[in-house]
C-alpha distance (Angstrom), angle and dihedral (degrees) to the residues before:
residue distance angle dihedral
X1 . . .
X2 3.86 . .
X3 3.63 113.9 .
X4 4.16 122.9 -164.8
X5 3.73 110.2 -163.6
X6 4.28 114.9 -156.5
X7 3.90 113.9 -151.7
X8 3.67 131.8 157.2
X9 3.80 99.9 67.1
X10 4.14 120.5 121.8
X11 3.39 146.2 116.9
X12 3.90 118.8 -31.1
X13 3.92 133.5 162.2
X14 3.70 119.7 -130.7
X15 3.40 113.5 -72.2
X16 3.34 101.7 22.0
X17 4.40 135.2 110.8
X18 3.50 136.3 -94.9
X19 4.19 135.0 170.9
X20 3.68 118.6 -157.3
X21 3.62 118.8 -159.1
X22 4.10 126.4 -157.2
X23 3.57 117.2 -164.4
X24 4.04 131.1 -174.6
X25 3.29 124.2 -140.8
X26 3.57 86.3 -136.0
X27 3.63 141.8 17.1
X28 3.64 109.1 -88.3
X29 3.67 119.0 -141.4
X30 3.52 120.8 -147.1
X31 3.80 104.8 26.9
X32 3.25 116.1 -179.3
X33 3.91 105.5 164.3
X34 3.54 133.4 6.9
X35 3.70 121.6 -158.4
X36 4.10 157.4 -171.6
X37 3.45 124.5 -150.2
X38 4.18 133.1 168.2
X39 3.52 140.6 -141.7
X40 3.62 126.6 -153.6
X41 3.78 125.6 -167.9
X42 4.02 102.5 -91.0
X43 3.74 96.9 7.1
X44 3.62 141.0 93.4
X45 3.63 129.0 -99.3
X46 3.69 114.7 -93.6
X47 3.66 136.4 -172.7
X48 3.62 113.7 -105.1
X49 4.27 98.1 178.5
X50 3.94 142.7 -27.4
X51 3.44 138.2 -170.5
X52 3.55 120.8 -165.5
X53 4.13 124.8 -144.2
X54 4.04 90.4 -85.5
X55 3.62 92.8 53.8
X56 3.76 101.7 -107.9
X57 3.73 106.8 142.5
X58 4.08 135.7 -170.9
X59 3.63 131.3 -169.1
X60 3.58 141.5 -165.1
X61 3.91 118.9 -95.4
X62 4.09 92.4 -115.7
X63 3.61 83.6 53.9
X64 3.62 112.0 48.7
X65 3.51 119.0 113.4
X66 3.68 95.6 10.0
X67 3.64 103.8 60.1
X68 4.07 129.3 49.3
X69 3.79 125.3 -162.8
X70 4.15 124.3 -148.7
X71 3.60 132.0 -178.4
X72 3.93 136.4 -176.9
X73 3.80 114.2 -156.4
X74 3.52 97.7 -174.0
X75 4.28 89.1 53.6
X76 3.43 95.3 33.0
X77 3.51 96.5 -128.3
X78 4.03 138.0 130.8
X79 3.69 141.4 -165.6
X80 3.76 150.8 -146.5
X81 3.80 117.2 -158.0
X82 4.02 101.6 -168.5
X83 4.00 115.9 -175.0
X84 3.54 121.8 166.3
X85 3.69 104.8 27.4
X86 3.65 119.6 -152.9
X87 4.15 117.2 -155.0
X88 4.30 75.6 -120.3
X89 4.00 86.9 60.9
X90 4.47 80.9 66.6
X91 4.12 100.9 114.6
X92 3.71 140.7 104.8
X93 3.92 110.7 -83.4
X94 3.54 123.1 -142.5
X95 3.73 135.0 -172.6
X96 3.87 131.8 -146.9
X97 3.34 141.8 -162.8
X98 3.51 129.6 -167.5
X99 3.84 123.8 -163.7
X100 3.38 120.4 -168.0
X101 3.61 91.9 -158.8
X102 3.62 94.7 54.5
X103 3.89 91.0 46.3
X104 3.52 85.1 -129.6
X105 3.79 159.2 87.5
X106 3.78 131.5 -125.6
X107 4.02 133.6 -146.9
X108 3.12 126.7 -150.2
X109 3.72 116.6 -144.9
X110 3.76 93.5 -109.2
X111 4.15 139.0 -115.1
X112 3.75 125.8 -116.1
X113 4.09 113.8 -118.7
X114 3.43 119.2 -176.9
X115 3.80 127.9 -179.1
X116 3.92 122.4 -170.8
X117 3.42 131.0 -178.0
């Protein structure tokens, strides 16, 4: 069973930077999209960016400009540049990947970022 393992997240003030990191705990053949979403206490989850296998990448509208998504195929891997944190950026932060191969997408368990003021 794939596992994707979230790190990076903390404890930031507004306006500062933080990189989130999502590893596999194996090499995923098949990848078609790779993905960030968040979790806020009381809301739904949203997606925050993507990129898909050819490097074409979308982003939510609170997050464009600030943040910057990255993905390596071949490691299996995906990031979340974050600059200029808002207090509204505060949420769980998961990462997805979606194998075509597998028919299937995979959660990771999710890293804590919280933004004060």
């Amino acid at each position: 069973q794939v596992e994707l393992v979230e790190s990076g997240g903390g404890v930031v003030r507004a306006g500062e930077s933080l990189r989130l990191s999502c590893a596999a705990s194996e090499v995923i053949v098949g990848i078609h999209m790779m993905s960030w979403h968040r979790q806020a206490p009381g809301t739904e989850r949203d997606l925050v960016a993507s990129i898909t296998s050819g490097g074409i990448t979308n982003y939510g509208d609170s997050v464009k400009g600030r943040f910057t998504i990255s993905g390596d195929i071949a490691k299996s891997t995906v990031t979340l540049q974050m600059n200029s944190l808002k207090v509204e950026d505060t949420a769980v932060y998961y990462c997805n990947i979606y194998s075509w191969s597998h028919g299937r997408g995979y959660w990771g368990k999710g890293t804590l970022v919280t933004v004060s003021s």
